[in-house]
N, C-alpha and C positions, 0 to 999 in steps of 0.2 A: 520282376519278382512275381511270381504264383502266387495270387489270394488262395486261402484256404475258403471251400466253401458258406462258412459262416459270414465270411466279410467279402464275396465275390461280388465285384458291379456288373451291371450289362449296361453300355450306350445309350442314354434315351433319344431315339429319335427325336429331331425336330417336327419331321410331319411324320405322325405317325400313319403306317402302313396297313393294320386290320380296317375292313370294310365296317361302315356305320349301318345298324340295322335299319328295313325303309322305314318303320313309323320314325325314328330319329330325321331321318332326312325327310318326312312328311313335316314333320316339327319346327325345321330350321327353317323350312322354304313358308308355313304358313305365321310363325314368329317373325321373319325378316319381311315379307311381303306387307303384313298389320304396323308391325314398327315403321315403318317405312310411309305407310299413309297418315297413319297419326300422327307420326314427326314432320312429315308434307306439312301437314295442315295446322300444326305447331309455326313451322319457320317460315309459313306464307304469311300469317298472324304478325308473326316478328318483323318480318318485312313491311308488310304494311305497316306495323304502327309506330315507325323510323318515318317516313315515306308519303303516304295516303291518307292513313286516319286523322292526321291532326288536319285537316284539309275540308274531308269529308264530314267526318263526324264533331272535329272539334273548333270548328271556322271563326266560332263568334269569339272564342280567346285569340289570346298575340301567339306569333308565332311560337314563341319561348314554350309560354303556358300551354300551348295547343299539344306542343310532342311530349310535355312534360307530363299532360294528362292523358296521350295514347299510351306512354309508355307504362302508365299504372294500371289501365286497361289489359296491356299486356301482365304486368305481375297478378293480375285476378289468378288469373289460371294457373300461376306459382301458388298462391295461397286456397285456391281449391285441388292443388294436388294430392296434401295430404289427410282430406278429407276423402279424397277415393281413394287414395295409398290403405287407410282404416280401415272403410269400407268394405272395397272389393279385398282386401288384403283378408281380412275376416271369413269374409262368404269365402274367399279362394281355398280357404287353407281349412274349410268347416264343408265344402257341397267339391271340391276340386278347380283343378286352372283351366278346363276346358271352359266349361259354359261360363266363368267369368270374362274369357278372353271374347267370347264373344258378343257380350252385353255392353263392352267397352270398345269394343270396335265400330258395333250400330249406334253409341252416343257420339262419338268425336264426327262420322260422316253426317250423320244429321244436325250437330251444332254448324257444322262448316258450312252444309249446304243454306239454312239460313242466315249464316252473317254475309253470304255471298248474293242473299236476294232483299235484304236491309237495305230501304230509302234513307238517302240522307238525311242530317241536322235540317236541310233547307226545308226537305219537303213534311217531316213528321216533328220537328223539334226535338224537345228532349229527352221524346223516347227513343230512338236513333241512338243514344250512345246507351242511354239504360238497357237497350235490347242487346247493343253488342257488349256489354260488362258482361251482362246474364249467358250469351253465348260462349264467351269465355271461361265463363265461372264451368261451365259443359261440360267442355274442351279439358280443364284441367283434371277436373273427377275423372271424366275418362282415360283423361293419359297416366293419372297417379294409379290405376290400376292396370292400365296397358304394359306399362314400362318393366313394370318387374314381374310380370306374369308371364310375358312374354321368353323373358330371361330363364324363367323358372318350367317352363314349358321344354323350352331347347335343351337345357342343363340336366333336367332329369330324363330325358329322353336321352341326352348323351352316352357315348362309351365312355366309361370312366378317365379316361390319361386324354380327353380334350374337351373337358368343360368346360374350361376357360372362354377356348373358342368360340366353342357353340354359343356361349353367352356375350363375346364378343360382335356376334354375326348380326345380336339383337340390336346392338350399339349400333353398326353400322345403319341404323335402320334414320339415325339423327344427320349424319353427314350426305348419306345417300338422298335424304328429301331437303338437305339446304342444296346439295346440287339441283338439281330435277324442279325447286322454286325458285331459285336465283336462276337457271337458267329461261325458264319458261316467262320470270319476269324480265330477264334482260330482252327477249324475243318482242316481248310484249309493250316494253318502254319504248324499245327502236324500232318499231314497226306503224306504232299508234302514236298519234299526237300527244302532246300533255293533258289535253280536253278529253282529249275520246279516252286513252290511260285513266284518268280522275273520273271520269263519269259510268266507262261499264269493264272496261280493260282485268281495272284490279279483278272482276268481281270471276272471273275463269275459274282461277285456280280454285277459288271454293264451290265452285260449284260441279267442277268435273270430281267431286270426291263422292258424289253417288255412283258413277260406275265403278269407282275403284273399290266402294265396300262391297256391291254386288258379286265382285271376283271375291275378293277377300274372306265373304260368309260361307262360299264354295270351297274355300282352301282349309279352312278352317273347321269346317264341320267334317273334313276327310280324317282329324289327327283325335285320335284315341287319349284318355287320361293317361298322367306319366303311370308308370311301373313304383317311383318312390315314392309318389303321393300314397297310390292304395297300398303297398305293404307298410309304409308309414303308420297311415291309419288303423291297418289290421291291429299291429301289435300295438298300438294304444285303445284299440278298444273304439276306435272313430273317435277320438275324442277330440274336444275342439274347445281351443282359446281363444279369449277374446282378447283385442286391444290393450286393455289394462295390466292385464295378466304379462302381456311382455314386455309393455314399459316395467313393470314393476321388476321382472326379472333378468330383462335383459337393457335396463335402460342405457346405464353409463356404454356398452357395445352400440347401442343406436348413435348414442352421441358424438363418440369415436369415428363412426364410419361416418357419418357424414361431414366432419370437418376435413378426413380424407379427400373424401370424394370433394371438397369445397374449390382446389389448384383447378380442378378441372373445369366446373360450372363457371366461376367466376371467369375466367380465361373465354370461354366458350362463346358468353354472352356479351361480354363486354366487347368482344372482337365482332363477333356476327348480327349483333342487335347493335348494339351503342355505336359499333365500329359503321354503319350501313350510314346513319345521319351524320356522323362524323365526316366520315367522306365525302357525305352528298352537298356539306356545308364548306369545306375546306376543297374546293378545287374539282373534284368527278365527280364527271357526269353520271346519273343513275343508272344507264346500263353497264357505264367504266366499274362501276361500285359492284354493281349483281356480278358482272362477271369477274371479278377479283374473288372475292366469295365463292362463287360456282365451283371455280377451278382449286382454290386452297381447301373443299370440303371433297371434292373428288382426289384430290393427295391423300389426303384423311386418310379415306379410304380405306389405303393400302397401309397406312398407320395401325389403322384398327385391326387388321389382317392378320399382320405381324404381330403385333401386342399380345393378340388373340394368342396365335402358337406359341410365344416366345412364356406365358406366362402360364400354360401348361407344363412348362419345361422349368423354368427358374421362380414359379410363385405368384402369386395377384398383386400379392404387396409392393414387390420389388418392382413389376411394371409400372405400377401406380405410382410409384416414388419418382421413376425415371422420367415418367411422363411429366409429373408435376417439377423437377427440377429445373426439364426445358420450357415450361411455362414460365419460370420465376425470370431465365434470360429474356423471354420475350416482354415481358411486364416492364424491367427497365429499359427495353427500346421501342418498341412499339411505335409510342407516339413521335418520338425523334424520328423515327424512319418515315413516319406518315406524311409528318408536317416536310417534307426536302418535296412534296410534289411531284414524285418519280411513279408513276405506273408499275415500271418493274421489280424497283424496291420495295412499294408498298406491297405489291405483290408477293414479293419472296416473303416477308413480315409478319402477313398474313397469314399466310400458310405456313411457316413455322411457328407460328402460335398454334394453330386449327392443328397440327399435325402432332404437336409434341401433347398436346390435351387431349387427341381423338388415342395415342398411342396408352396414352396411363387408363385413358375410359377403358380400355381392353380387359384391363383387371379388374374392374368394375364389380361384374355380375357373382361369378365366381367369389368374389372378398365377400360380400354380403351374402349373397347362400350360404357360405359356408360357415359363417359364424352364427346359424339360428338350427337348431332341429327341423323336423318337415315339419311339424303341425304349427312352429310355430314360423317358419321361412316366411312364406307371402306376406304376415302382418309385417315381421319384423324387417325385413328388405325394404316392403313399398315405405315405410312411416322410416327407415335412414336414406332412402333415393329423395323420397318425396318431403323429407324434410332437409337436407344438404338444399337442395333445388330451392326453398322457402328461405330459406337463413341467406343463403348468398349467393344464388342464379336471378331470384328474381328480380331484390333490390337493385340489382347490379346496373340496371340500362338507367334505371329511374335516378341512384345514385350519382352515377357516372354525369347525368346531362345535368344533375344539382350543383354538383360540384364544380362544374365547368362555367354553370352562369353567374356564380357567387364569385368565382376566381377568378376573374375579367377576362375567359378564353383560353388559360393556364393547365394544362394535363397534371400539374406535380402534384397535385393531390389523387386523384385518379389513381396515378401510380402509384403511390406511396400506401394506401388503403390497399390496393391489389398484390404489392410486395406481401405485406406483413400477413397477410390473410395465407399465401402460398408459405412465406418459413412458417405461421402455426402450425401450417397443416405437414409440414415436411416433419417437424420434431413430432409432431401426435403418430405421425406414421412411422418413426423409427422406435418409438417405443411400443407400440402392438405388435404380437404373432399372427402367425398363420391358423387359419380355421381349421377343422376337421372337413373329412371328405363327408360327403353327402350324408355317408352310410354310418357316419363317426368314428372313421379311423383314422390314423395320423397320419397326415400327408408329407409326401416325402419330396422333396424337388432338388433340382443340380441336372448339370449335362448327365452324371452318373448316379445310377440307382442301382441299391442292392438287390441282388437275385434272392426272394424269399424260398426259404424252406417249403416244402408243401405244407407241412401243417399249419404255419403263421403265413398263409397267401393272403395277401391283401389285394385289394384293387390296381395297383400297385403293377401288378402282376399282368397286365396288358399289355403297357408300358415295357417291362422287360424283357417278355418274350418276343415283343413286336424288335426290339435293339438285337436279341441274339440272333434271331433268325434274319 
């Protein structure tokens, strides 16, 4: 049957075909390159404090108490995330995303380089682990303003019909540096004794993060303020919100989105942080463990990839959903698969956890941009990423090994806590919409989209001419 031009669809491409302008693609490459070391130095952090720190920094307790107090070390920097999510989310969205992305970049290299030249408990005592909390504490400020500035960099630099992606690209920036540290420490564990490992081995990877900002402040001083920020700001006049202003107006939307985003963190961490001591206490060896990890966050990957395109095409939400549905099957088998002792099972396990979580993070960026106007975007994004991550990323490793020692060894609580957190979060996602597009039109998703009129062209409009021709 012949559509009549008012209800004519055209194709949407899956990869759309118009060329991205270069500062867009200056964008992606200096968002993904900064995501990617702050997430480095995020999940070397993680790694160690599974691993090394209860060793190093926390000897004079029992073993139990020793990972039980690295792994609250590690939630520090959960709980100063959304103090730099405020923060920087503030100055971002009041001075622009440029120069905060790069205030945030020179803190995480310089927290990293110091915890990585930190003398042990043995030889300073108790300022050894107060210095690494306070380096933490660094870490997380910096990455609660990294994380969604980054997103908000690439997305408003995007052509419209692949935001998704471009904020997808940022995600990859998490799975990309647990590859790149699980492998460098699997290299590192089987190359070096246990001795020479615990004594200077760990200490690399935080300290090769001075070269990495060096490139990093060169990549990033290349990329221009977006285009939405400053016409944003024209037509309001500059005007600038603070913090209160959007809980007040937009709180119950914060709150939403981050029990959303909750399938994903909880999955995330429980698998690649809880899961790393898990393993290393139940049967693998610590390079067996990095490289199970390695390779299930290099699947990711390609998770994130897809997610990315697939949710420019069918919605953020709906990615989000799918991603979190296959987290809820990996939740009840997980640890049944772990405990059989199989290498290759635990492996596939793994990685269908990490993949079906890295797939829903794809809708991530995109869902939260688009539910806040620009002036108020970077508060409101960083303060529901940085507070999803504070409510149920962080708790997550320290919970997980409480519960484990209370229940004489027992997962079923673990899981049971991890189920019901993934259906909340599935019912809170089927009763929320889709956000407006950047610009605050109404975004239209499906494999088919209507050919607009010239006069009612929307954004929309990339999207469809890119399908007929």
């Amino acid at each position: 049957m012949i559509q009549s031009p008012s209800t004519q669809a055209a194709r949407r491409p899956l990869r759309p075909s118009t060329p991205a302008p270069a500062e867009a693609r200056r964008a992606v490459l200096s968002g993904t390159f900064g995501s990617a070391l702050e997430w480095f130095d995020f999940a070397v952090y993680g790694a160690m404090a599974a691993t090394v720190f209860p060793v190093v920094f926390f000897n004079e307790l029992s073993p139990a108490m020793g990972l039980l107090a690295s792994f609250a070390t590690f939630g520090v920097g959960f709980f100063a995330r959304p103090l730099g999510g405020i923060l920087f989310g503030h100055l971002g969205d009041r001075f622009g995303r440029r120069k905060i992305l790069l205030t945030t970049f020179i803190l995480m290299g310089a927290a990293s380089m110091v915890i990585g030249l930190l003398p042990a408990y043995s030889a300073i005592g108790f300022i050894a682990p107060l210095a690494l909390v306070l380096m933490r504490f660094i870490q997380g400020i910096a990455l609660g303003g990294e994380a969604t500035g980054a997103q908000l960099m690439t997305m408003e630099h995007a052509p419209a019909d692949r935001r998704a992606f471009y904020g997808a690209l940022m995600a990859m920036g998490s799975p990309i540096s647990q590859v790149l540290a699980n492998l460098m420490l699997a290299v590192l564990s089987g190359v070096l004794s246990k001795q020479d490992f615990l004594a200077w081995g760990w200490r690399l990877p935080f300290l090769l993060s001075i070269l990495l900002v060096a490139v990093g402040i060169y990549i990033r001083l290349k990329v221009e303020e977006t285009p939405v920020f400053k016409k944003g700001m024209e037509e309001l006049g500059a005007e600038s919100t603070n913090p209160a202003i959007v809980i007040k107006t937009h709180g119950v939307t914060i709150l939403r989105l981050m029990l959303a985003f909750a399938p994903i963190v909880v999955t995330f961490y429980i698998v690649s942080v809880f899961g790393i001591s898990y393993l290393t206490t139940h049967g693998y060896a610590q390079s067996e463990t990095f490289t199970i990890i390695m390779i299930s966050n290099l699947l990711s990957v390609v998770a994130i990839w897809w997610g990315g395109r697939l949710a420019d095409v069918y919605g953020r939400r709906k990615i989000l959903m799918i991603g979190s549905f296959f987290t809820l099957v990996a939740a009840f088998v997980f640890f049944q698969v772990v405990d059989l002792h199989s290498f290759p099972l635990t492996l596939a396990v793994v990685a269908f956890a990490l993949v079906s979580a890295q797939f829903g993070n794809a809708g991530q960026g995109a869902l939260f941009a688009e539910a806040f106007p620009t002036h108020m975007r970077y508060t409101g994004s960083a303060l529901a990423l940085t507070g999803s991550n504070l409510v149920f990323a962080a708790p997550a490793p320290f919970l997980a090994s409480w519960l484990l020692s209370i229940s004489g060894g027992s997962t079923l609580s673990i899981t049971i806590a991890w189920v019901v957190i993934i259906v909340a979060a599935l019912v809170n996602m089927l009763l929320m919409g889709d956000g407006k597009t950047l610009e605050g039109h109404k975004q239209r998703f499906g494999r088919h989209v209507p050919v607009p009129a010239p006069a009612d062209e929307t954004e929309t409009e990339t999207a469809a001419k890119a399908a007929v021709n």
